[in-house]
Residue, then its C-alpha position, 0 to 999 in steps of 0.5 A: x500500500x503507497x500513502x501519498x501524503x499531502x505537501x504543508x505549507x512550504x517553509x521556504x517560497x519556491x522561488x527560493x528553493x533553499x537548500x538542506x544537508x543532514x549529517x548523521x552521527x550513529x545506527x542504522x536507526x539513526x541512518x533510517x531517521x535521516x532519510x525521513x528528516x531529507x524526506x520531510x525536508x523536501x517535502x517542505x520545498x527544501x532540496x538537497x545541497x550539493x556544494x556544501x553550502x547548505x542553508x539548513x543543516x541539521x545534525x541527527x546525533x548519537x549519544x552512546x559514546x562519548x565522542x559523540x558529544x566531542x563530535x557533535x560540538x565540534x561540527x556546531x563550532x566550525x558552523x558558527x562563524x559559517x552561520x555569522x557570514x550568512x543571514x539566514x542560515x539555520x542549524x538544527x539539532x535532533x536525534x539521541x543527544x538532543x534528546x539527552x542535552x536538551x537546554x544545554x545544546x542551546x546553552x553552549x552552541x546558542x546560535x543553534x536555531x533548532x533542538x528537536x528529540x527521538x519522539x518528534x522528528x515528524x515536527x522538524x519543518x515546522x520548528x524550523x519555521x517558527x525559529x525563523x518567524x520569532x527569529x528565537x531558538x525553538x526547544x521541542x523534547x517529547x517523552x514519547x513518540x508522537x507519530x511513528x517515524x515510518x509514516x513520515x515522507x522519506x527520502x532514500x539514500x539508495x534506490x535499490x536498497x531501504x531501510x524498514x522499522x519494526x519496532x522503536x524503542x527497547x525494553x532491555x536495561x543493559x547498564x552501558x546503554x542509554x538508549x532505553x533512555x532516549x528513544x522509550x520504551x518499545x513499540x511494535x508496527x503491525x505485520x500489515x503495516x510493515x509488509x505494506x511499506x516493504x511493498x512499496x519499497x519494491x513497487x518503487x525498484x528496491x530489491x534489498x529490505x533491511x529490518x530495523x529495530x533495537x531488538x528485532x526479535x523480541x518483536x511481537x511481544x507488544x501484541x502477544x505473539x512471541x513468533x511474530x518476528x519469524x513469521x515476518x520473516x517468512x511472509x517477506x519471503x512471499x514478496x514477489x521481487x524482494x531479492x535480499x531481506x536483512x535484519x538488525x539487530x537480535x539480541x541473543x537471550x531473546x533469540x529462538x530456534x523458531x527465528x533459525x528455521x526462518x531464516x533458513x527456510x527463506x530463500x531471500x533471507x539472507x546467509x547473514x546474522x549481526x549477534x551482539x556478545x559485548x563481552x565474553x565473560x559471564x561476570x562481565x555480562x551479569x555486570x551489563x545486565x546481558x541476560x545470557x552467558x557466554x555458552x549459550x551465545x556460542x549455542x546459537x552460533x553453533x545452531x545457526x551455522x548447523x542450519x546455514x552453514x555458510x552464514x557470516x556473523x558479525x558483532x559488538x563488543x565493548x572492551x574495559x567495561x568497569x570491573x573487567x579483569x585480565x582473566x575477563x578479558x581473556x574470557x572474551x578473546x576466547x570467545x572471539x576465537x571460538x565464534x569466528x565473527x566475519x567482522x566485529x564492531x569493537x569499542x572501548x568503554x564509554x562512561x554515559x552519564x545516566x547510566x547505571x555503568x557509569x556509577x560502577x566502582x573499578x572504572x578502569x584506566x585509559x591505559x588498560x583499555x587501549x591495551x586490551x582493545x589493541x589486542x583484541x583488533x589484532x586477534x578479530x583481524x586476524x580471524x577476518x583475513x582468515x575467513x575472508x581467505x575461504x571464500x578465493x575461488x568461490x563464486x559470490x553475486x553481488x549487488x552493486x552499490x553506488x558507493x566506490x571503494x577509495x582506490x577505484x580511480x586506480x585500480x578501475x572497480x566497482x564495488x558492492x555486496x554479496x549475500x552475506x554482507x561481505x563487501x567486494x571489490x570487482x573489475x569487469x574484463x574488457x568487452x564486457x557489460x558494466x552493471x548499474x547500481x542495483x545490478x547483480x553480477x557474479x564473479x570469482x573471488x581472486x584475492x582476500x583482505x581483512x575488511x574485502x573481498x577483490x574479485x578480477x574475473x575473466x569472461x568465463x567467470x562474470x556475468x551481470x543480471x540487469x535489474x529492476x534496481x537498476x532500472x530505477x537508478x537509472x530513472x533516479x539519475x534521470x530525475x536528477x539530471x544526471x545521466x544515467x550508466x550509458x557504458x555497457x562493455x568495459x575497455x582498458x580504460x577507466x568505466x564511466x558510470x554517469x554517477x556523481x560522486x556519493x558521500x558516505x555518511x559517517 
């Protein structure tokens, strides 16, 4: 089902056509936020800068480390003097940390114009607005959600991909996250409404669906079924077009066999599992109020691979959490050996005011934490490499991404995902059809590294499915006056795709 939404009272005359940046801090979550934030930004008459002079800015913010803030007050300053030289301009903060700071946003960065919450982002064009008629800041913090995010117009950073909330909110207490906090208490979608916008992102060329929640699979609970997330699993499997489903992300104490089975009796989920641990030791993880210990976590891994044997797994952990021993520590790394992640996302401890953690005795020194977290680097890169090396001399398709690897101009590939999430780096043999983003190829892995797969195929072992993707990225292209990919065979020379260049958020 489409919902055409009706377009406000424009903030700015069409004549003016002002333009917008938004910079994000964060998740997924926060990601997903952003494009209803340029959706709604648009849809008020604003369009997208592209010089980086932008007459609204808006920051959507994290709050779960403490560079966060670092960040955000840093970008705020360098704006000040920027704002100074141009009447007119107008900053606006939201997302986690506005909704945590609140007044002291506006204290230590006063000409911010804007400071909105978790709760109110469907708000945005409107403050903004009444900043510039009272020409005053405007403070708007709700405690709970106003209307839910994914009613709100969108503006998708990738046509052949989108992002689709299940649930906002959490209900788990962990001691080191402030989230609860900030984004409430946890709020399900109906099935209906979630399999609607999946069809309609695939009506509009998607073929990729990524699933969003801060704990997917306690998903249902709210409307009393406990299988809720599994069964939507397998009804996306009946969507006629959606070529790769993701979710993100489970937390292992709620995660159920029911979930397993799902995910590996659905053709178009894809051989891909995020499973946080945070720590591998049991102490620590009591400590963290995780509620499950290390050997069941290494249970669900060894089931899930039972099940799908070629699934790459990735994680979170947090090294230096108060309290940790050497012994802990150690109890983490074994785990990490165990577990054989494709990839881990590692952090060092992060004392969030607010949060139970935060008043722990043993708040361990930088030192330690570095030490430990060096060591931890070097054993999880190892275990990528070696992963990574398995998979030379398989064939992987991959989904093409607009986004370019940093040495592409050298070495003339083209990059994307596979099926598991790993990211690839390939060239096309000369003579041979160039994909668009949102195209699918297979190639031959021929080389590996830690964090990519390169693929340099020869003919025999390339071939390119043109997509409805594609298709769309070319119609997005030529909405945009940019042309689209006009090159089909590939020379010695360097390939032209007719894509500007895409920044990635940070």
């Amino acid at each position: 089902m489409s919902v055409t939404f009706p377009a406000p009272d424009p903030i700015v005359s069409s004549a003016e056509r002002r333009t917008y940046q938004v910079r994000t801090f964060g998740c997924q979550m926060n990601v997903h936020d952003s494009e209803r934030l340029a959706g709604l930004l648009e849809n008020a008459g604003l369009v997208e800068a592209t010089d980086g002079q932008a007459d609204v800015v808006v920051f959507n913010t994290c709050a779960v480390r403490e560079n966060a803030d670092n960040k955000l007050y840093g970008n705020l300053g360098q704006l000040a003097p920027v704002k100074e030289r141009r009447p007119g301009m107008q900053i606006a903060v939201g997302g986690c940390l506005a909704q945590k700071d609140r007044e002291t946003i506006l204290r230590k960065a006063p000409w911010v114009d804007v400071v909105f919450g978790t709760h109110n982002v469907g708000s945005l064009p409107a403050l903004l607005e009444r900043a510039r008629h009272n020409n005053e800041a405007q403070l708007e913090i709700l405690e709970s959600l106003d209307v839910f995010p994914s009613t709100l117009p969108t503006k998708r950073d990738a046509v052949y991909s989108g992002w689709v909330s299940i649930s906002v909110g959490c209900n788990n207490t962990c001691t080191f996250c402030i989230v609860p906090s900030l984004r409430g208490k946890e709020r399900d979608r109906r099935p209906g409404d979630i399999l609607a916008e999946v069809q309609a992102l695939v009506d509009d060329g998607a073929i990729e669906v990524t699933l969003l929640g801060q704990n997917v699979n306690s998903y249902g609970v709210e409307f009393g079924d406990r299988g809720a997330f599994a069964k939507l699993l397998r009804a996306c499997g009946d969507i006629a077009g959606l070529e790769r489903v993701r979710f993100t992300s489970p937390h292992p104490a709620a995660f159920t066999d029911d979930v397993i089975e799902a995910m590996a009796e659905t053709p178009n989920v894809m051989p891909q599992l995020h499973m946080p641990l945070q720590s591998g030791s049991d102490k620590v993880l009591k400590d963290m109020r995780r509620s499950y210990r290390s050997r069941k976590f290494l249970g669900i891994l060894d089931k899930v691979r039972d099940r799908i044997p070629h699934a790459a797994i990735s994680t979170d952990i947090i090294v230096g959490f108060p309290g940790e021993t050497e012994e802990d520590f150690q109890a983490t790394l074994d785990v990490v050996e165990q577990s054989r992640f494709a990839t881990a996302f590692t952090f060092q401890y992060s004392k969030r005011p607010g949060t139970p953690a935060a008043d722990l005795p043993e708040q361990l020194p930088k030192s330690v934490v570095q030490e430990r977290y060096e060591r931890l680097i070097a054993l999880q890169d190892r275990i990528s490499a070696e992963e990574n090396a398995k998979q030379v001399g398989t064939q992987v398709e991959v989904l093409v991404t607009a986004q370019q690897g940093r040495k592409a101009s050298e070495t003339n590939r083209l990059s994307g995902r596979s099926r598991d999430q790993r990211l690839v780096h390939f060239s096309v043999p000369e003579g041979a059809a160039v994909p668009r983003p949102g195209d699918l190829v297979n190639v031959t892995v021929t080389e590996a590294a830690p964090f990519h797969l390169i693929a340099d195929p020869v003919p025999a072992d390339y071939s390119v499915r043109r997509s409805r993707a594609g298709d769309a990225w070319d119609r997005s292209q030529a909405d945009s006056c940019a042309a689209p990919a006009a090159a089909t065979t590939a020379g010695g020379k360097a390939v032209s795709l007719g894509m500007p260049a895409l920044p990635v958020r940070s």
